[in-house]
VEXNU-656784 format. One record per atom (N, C-alpha, C, O, CB): residue number from 1; atom name; x, y, z. Coordinates in nm, 4 decimals. Glycine has a CB too. Layout:
N
NUM;CA;X;Y;Z $
...
***
This chain:
101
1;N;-1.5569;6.1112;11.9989 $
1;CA;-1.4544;6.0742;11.9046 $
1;C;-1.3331;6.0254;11.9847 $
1;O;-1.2675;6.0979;12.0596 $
1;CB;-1.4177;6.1942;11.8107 $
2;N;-1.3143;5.9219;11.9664 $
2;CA;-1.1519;5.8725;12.0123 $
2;C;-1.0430;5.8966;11.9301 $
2;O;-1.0136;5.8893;11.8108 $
2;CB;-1.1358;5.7245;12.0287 $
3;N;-0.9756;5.9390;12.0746 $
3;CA;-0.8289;5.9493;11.9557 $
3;C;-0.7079;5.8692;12.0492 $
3;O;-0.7335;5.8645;12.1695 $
3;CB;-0.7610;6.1623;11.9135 $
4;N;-0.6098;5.8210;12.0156 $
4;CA;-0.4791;5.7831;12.0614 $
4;C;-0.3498;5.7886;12.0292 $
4;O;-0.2930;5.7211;11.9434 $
4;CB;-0.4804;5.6997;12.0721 $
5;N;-0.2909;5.8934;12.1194 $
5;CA;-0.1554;5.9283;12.1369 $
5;C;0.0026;5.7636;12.0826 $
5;O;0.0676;5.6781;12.1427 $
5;CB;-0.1695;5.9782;12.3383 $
6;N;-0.0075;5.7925;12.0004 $
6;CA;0.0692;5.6694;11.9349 $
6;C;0.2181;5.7024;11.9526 $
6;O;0.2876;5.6119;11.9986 $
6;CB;0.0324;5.6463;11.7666 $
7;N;0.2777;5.8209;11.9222 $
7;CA;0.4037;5.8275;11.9597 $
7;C;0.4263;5.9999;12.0612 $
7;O;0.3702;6.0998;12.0162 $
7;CB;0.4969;5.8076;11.8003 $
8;N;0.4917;6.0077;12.1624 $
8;CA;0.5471;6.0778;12.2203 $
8;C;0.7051;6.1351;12.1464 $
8;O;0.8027;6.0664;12.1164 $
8;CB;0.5427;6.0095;12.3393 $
9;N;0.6828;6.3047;12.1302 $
9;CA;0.8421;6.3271;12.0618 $
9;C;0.9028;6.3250;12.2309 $
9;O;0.8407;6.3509;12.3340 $
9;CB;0.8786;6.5222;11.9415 $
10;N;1.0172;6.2923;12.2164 $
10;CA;1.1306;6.2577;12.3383 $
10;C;1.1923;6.3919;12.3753 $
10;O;1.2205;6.4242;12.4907 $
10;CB;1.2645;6.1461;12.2863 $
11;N;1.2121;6.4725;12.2590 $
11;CA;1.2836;6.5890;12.3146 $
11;C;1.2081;6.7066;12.3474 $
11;O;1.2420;6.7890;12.4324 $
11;CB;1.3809;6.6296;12.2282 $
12;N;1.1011;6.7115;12.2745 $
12;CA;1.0039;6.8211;12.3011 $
12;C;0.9503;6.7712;12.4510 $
12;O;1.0266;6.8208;12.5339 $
12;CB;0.8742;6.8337;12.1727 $
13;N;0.8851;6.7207;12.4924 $
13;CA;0.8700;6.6058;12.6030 $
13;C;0.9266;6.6282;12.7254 $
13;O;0.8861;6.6346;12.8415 $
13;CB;0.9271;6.4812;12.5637 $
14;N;1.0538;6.6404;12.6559 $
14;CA;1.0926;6.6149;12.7560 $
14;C;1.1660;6.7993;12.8636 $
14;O;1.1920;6.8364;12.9781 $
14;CB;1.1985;6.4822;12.7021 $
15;N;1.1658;6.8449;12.7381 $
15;CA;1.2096;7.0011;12.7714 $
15;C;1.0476;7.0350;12.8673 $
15;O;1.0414;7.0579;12.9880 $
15;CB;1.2415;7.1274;12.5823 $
16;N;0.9972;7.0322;12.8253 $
16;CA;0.8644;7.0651;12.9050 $
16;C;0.8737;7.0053;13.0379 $
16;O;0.8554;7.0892;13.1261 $
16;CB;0.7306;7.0089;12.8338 $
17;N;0.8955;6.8906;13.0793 $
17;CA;0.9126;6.8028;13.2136 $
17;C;1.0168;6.8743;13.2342 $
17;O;0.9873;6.9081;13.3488 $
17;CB;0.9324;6.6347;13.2184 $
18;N;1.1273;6.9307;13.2127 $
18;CA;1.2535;6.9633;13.2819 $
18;C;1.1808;7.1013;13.3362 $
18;O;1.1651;7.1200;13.4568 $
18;CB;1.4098;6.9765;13.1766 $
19;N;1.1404;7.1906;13.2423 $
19;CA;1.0718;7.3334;13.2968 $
19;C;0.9422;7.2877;13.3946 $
19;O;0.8936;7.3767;13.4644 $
19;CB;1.0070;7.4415;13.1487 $
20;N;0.8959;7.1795;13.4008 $
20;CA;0.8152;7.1792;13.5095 $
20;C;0.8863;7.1462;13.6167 $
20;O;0.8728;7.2221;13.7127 $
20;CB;0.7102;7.1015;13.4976 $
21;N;0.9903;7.0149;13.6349 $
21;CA;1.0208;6.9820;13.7515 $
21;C;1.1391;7.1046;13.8077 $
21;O;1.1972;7.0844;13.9143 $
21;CB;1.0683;6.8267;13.7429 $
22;N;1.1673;7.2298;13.7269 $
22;CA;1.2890;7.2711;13.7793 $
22;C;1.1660;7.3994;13.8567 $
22;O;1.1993;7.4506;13.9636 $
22;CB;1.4452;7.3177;13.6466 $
23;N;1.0420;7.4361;13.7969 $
23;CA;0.9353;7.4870;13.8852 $
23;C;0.9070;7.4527;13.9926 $
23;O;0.8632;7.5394;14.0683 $
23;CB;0.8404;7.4822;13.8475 $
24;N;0.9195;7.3251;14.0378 $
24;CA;0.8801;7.2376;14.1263 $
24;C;0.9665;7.2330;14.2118 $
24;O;0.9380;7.2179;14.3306 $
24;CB;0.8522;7.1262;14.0852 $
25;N;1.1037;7.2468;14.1626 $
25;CA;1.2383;7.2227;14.2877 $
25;C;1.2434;7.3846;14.3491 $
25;O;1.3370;7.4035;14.4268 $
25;CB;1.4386;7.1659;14.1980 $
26;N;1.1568;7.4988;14.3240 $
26;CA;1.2248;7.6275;14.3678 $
26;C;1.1155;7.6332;14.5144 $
26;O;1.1157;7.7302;14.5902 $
26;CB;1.2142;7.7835;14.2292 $
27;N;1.0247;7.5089;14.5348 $
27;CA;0.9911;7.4616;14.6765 $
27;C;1.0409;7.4729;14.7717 $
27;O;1.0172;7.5369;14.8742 $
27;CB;0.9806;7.3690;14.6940 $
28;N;1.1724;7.3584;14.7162 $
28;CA;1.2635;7.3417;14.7736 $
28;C;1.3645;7.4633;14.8371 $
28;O;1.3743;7.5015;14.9537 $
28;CB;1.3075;7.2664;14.6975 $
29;N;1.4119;7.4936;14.7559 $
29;CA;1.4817;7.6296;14.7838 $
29;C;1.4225;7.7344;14.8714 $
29;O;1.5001;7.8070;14.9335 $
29;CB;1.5010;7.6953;14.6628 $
30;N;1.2647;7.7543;14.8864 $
30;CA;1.2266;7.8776;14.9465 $
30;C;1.2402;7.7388;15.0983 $
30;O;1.2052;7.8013;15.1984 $
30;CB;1.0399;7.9842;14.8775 $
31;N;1.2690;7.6167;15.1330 $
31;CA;1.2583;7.5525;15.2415 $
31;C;1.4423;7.5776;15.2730 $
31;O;1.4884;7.6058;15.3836 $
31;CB;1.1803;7.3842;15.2187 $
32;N;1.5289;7.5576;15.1385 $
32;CA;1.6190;7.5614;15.2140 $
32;C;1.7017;7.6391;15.2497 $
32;O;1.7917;7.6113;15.3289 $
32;CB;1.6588;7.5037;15.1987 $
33;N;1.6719;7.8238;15.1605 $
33;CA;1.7081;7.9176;15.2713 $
33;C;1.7439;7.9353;15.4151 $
33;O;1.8443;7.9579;15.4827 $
33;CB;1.6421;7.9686;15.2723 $
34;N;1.6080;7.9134;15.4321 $
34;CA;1.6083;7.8861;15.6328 $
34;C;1.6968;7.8639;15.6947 $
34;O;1.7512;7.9229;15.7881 $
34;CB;1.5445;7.7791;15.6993 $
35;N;1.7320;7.6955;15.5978 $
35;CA;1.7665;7.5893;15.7123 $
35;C;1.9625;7.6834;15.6375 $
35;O;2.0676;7.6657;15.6991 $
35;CB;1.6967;7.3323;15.6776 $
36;N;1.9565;7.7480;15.5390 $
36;CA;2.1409;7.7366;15.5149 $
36;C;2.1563;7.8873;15.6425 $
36;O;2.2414;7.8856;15.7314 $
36;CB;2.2245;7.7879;15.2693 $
37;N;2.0488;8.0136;15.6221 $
37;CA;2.0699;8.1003;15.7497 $
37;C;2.0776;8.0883;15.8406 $
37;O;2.1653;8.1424;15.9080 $
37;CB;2.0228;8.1613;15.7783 $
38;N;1.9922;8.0141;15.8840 $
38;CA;1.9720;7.9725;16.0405 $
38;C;1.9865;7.8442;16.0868 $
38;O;1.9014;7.8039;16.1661 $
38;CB;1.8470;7.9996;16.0858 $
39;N;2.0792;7.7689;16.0530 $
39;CA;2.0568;7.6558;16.0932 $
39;C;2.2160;7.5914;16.1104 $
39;O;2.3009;7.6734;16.0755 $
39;CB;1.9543;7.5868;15.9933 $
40;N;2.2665;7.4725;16.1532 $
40;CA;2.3400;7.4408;16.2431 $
40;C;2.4450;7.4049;16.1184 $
40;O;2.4109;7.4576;16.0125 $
40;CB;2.2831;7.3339;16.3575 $
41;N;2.5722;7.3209;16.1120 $
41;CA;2.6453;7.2720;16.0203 $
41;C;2.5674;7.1619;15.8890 $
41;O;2.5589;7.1574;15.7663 $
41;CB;2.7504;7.2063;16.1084 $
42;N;2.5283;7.0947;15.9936 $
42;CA;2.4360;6.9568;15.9004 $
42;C;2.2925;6.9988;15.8505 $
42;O;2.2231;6.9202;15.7860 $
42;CB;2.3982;6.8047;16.0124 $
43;N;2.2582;7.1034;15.8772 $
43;CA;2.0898;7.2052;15.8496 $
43;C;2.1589;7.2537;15.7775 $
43;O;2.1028;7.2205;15.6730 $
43;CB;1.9917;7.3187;15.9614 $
44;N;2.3039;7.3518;15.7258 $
44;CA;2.3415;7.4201;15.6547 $
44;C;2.3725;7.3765;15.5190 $
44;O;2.3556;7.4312;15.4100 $
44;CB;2.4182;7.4656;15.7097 $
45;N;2.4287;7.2494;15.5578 $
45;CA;2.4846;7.1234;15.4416 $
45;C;2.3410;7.0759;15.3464 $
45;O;2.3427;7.0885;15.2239 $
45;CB;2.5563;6.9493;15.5480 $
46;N;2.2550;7.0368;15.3984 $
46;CA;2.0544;6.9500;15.3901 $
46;C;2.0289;7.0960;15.3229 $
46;O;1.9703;7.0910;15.2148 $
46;CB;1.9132;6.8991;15.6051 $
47;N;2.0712;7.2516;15.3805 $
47;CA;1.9951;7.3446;15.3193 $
47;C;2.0786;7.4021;15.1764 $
47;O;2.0143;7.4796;15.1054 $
47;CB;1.9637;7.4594;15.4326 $
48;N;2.1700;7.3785;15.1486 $
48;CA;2.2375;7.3942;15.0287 $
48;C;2.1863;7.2891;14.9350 $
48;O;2.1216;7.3289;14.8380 $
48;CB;2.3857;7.3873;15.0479 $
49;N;2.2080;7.1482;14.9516 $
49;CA;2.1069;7.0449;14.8676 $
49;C;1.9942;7.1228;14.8507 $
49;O;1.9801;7.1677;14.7370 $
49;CB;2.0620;6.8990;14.9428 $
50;N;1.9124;7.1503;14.9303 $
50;CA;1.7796;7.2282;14.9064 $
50;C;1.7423;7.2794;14.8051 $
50;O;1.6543;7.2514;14.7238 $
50;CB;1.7631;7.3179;14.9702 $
51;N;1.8566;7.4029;14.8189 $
51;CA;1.9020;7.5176;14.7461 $
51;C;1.9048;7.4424;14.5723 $
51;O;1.8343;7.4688;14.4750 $
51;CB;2.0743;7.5785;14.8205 $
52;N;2.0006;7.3572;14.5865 $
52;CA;2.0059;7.3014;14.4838 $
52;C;1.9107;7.2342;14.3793 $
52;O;1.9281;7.2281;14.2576 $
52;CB;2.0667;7.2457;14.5149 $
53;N;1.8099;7.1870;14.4502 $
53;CA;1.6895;7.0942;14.4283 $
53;C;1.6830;7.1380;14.2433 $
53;O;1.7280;7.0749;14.1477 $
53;CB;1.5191;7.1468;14.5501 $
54;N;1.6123;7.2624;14.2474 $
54;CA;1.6174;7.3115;14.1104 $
54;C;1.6604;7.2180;13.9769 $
54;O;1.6146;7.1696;13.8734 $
54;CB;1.7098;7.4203;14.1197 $
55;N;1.7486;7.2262;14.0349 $
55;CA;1.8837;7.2055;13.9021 $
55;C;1.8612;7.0440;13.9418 $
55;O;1.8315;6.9870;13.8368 $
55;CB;2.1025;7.2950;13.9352 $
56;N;1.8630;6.9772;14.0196 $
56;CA;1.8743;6.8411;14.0562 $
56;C;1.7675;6.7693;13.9931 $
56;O;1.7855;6.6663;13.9281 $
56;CB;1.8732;6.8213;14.2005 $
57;N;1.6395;6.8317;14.0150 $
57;CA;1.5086;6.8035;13.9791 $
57;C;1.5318;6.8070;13.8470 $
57;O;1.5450;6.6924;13.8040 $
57;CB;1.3993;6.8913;14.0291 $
58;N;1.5455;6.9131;13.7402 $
58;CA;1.5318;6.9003;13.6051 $
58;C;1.6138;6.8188;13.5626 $
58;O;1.5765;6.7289;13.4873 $
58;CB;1.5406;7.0050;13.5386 $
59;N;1.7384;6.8308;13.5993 $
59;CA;1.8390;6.6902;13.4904 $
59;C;1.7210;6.5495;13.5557 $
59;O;1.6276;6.5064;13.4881 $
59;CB;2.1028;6.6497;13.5725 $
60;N;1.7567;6.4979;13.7009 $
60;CA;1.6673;6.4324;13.6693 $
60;C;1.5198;6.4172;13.5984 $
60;O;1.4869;6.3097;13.5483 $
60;CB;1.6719;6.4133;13.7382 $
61;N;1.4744;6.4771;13.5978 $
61;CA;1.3481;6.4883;13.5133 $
61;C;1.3763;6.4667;13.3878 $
61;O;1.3312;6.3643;13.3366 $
61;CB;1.2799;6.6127;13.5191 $
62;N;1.4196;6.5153;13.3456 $
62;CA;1.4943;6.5137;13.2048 $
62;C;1.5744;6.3521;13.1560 $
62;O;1.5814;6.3055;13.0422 $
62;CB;1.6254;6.6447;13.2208 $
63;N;1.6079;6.3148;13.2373 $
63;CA;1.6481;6.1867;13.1997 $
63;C;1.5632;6.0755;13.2171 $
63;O;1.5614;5.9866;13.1320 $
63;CB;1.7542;6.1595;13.2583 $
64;N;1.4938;6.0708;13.3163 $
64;CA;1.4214;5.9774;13.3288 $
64;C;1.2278;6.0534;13.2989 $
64;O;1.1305;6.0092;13.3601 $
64;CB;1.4741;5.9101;13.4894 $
65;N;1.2223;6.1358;13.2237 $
65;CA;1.0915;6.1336;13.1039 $
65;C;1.1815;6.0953;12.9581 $
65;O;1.1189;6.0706;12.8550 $
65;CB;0.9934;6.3269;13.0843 $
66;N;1.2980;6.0935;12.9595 $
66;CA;1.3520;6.0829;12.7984 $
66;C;1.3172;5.8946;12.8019 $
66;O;1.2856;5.8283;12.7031 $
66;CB;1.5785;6.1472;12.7665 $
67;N;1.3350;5.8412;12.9457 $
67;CA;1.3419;5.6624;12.9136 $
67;C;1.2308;5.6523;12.8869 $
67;O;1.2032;5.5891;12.7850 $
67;CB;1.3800;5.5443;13.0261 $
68;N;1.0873;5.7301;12.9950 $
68;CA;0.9685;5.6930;12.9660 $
68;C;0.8731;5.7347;12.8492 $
68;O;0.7520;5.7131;12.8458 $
68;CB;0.9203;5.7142;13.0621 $
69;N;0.9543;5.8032;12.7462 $
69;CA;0.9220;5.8667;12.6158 $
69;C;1.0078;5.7453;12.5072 $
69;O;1.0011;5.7398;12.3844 $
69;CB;0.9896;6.0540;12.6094 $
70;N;1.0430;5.7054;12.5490 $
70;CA;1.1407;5.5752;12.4627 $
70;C;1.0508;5.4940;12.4920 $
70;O;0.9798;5.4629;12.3963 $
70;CB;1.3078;5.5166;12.5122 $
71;N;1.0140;5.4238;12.6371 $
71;CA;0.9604;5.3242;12.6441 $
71;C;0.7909;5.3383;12.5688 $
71;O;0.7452;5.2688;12.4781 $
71;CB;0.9785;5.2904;12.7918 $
72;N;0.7430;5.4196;12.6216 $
72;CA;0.6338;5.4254;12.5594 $
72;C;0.6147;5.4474;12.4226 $
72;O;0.5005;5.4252;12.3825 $
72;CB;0.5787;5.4969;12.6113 $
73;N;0.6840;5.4793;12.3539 $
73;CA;0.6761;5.4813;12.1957 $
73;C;0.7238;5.3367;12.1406 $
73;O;0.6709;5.3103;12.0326 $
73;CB;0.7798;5.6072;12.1295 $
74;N;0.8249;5.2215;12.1970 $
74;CA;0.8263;5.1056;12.1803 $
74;C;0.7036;5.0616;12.2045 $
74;O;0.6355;5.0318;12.1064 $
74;CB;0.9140;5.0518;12.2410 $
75;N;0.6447;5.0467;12.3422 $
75;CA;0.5337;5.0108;12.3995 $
75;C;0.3694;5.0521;12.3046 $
75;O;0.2713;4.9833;12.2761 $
75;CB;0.5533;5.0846;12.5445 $
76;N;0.3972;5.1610;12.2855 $
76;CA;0.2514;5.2127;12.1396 $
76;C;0.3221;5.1515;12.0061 $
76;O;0.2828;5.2324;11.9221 $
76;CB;0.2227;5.4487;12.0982 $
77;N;0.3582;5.1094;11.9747 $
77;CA;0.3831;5.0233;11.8730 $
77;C;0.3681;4.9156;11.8641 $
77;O;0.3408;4.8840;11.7483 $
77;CB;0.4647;5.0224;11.8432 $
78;N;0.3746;4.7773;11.9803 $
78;CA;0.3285;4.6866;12.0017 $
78;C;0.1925;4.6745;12.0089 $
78;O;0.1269;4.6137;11.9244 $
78;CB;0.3781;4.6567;12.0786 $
79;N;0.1233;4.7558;12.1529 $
79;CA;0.0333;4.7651;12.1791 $
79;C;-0.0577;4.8393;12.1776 $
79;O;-0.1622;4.8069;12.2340 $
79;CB;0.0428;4.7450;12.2287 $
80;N;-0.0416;4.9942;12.0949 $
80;CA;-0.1598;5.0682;12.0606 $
80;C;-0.1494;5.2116;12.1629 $
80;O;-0.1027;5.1762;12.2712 $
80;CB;-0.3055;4.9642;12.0892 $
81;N;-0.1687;5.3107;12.1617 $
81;CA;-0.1276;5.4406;12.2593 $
81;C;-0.2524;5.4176;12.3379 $
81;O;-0.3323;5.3245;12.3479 $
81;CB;-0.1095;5.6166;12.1832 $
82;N;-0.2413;5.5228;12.3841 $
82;CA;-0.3182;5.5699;12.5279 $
82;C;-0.4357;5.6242;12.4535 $
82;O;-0.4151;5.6935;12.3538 $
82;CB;-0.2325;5.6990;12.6419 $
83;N;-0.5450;5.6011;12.4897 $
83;CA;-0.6928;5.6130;12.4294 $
83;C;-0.7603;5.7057;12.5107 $
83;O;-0.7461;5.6908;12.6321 $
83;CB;-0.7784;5.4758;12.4263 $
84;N;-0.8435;5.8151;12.4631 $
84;CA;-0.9132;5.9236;12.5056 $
84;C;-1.0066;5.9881;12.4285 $
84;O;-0.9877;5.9981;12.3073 $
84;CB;-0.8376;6.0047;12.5385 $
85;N;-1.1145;6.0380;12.4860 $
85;CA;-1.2015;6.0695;12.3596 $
85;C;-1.2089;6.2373;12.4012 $
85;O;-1.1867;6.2962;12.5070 $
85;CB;-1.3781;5.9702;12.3489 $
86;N;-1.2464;6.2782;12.2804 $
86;CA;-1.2444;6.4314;12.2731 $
86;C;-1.3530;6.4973;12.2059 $
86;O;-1.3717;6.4688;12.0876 $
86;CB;-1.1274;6.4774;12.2076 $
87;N;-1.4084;6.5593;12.2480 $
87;CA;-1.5377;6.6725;12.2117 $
87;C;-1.5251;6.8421;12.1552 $
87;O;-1.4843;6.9435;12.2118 $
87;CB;-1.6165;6.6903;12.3578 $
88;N;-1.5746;6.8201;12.0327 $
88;CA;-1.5496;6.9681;12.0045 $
88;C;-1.6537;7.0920;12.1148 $
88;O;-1.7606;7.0530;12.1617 $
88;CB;-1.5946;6.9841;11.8211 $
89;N;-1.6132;7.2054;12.1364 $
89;CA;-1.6784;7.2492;12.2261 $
89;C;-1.8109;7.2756;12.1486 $
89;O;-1.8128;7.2837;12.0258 $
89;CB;-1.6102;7.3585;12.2952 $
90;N;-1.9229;7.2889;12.2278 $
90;CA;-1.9999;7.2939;12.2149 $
90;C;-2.1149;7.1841;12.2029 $
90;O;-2.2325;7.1810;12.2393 $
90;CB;-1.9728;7.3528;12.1614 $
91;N;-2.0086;7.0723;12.1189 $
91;CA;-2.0720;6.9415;12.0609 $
91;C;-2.1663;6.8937;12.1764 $
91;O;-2.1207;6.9082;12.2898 $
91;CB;-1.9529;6.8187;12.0198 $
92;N;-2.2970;6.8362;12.1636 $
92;CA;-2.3211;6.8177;12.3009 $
92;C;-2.2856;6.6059;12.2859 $
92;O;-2.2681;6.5416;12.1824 $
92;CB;-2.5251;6.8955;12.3535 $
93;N;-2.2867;6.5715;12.3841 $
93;CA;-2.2205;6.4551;12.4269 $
93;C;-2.2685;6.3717;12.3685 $
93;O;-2.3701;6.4104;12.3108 $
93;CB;-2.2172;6.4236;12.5474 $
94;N;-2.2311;6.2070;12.3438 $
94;CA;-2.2777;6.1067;12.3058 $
94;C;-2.3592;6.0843;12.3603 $
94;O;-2.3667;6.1081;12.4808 $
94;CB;-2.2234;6.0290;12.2963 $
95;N;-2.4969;6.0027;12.2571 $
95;CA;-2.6025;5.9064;12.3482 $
95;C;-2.5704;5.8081;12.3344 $
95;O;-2.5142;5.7509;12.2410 $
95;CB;-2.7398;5.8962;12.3288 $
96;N;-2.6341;5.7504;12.5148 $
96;CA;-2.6177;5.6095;12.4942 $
96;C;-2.7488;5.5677;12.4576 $
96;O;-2.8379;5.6023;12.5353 $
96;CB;-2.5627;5.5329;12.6140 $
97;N;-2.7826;5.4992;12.3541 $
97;CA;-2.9135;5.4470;12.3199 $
97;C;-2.9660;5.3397;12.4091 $
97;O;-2.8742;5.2725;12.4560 $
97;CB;-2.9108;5.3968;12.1863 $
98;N;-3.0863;5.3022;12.4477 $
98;CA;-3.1480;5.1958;12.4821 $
98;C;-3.1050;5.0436;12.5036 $
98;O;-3.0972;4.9770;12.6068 $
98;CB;-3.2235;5.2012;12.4086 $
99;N;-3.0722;5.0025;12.3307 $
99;CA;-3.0248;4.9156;12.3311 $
99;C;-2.8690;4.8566;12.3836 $
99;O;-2.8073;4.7525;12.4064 $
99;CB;-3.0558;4.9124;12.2403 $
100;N;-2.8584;4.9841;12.3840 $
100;CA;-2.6605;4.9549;12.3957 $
100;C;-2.6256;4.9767;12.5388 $
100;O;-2.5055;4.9812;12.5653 $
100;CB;-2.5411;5.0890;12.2938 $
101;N;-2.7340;4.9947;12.6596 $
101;CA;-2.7672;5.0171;12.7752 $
101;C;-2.7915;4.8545;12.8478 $
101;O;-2.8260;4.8440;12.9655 $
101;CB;-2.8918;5.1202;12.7669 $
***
């Protein structure tokens, strides 16, 4: 069965990308501990950005999935969403018949 994603909500969307990328920036932070304890003036400065990543990562994230949740809902309106097919569990799979081979 095909189905296609025709519109993306922007804000729901986009809260989810912010809680992932601000997951993603605490990388950062366990790198830039180090460098703000142990490390020289300009390692201390690079390790506070680090530190920061978090928070840096989600606004950005957050702003730029809100354009690509705009664009793509213009974009599925012209041209049709993103196409995928889906199986109930169990269902067992399509045949391809003979002819259609």
């Amino acid at each position: 069965m095909k189905k296609q994603i025709s519109r993306i909500s922007v804000l729901q969307s986009c809260k989810i990308m912010t809680a992932l990328y601000v997951l993603f920036g605490f990388v950062y932070t366990l790198i830039g501990i180090p460098l703000v304890i142990f490390g020289n003036v300009q390692f201390k400065v690079m390790g506070v950005v680090y530190c920061l990543m978090p928070v840096i990562l989600g606004v950005f994230g957050f702003l730029f999935f809100a354009v690509f949740a705009a664009v793509y809902n213009l974009l599925a309106k012209r041209l049709g969403g993103v196409e995928f097919e889906v199986l109930t569990v169990g269902e067992a799979p399509p045949q391809i018949s003979a002819s259609a081979a």
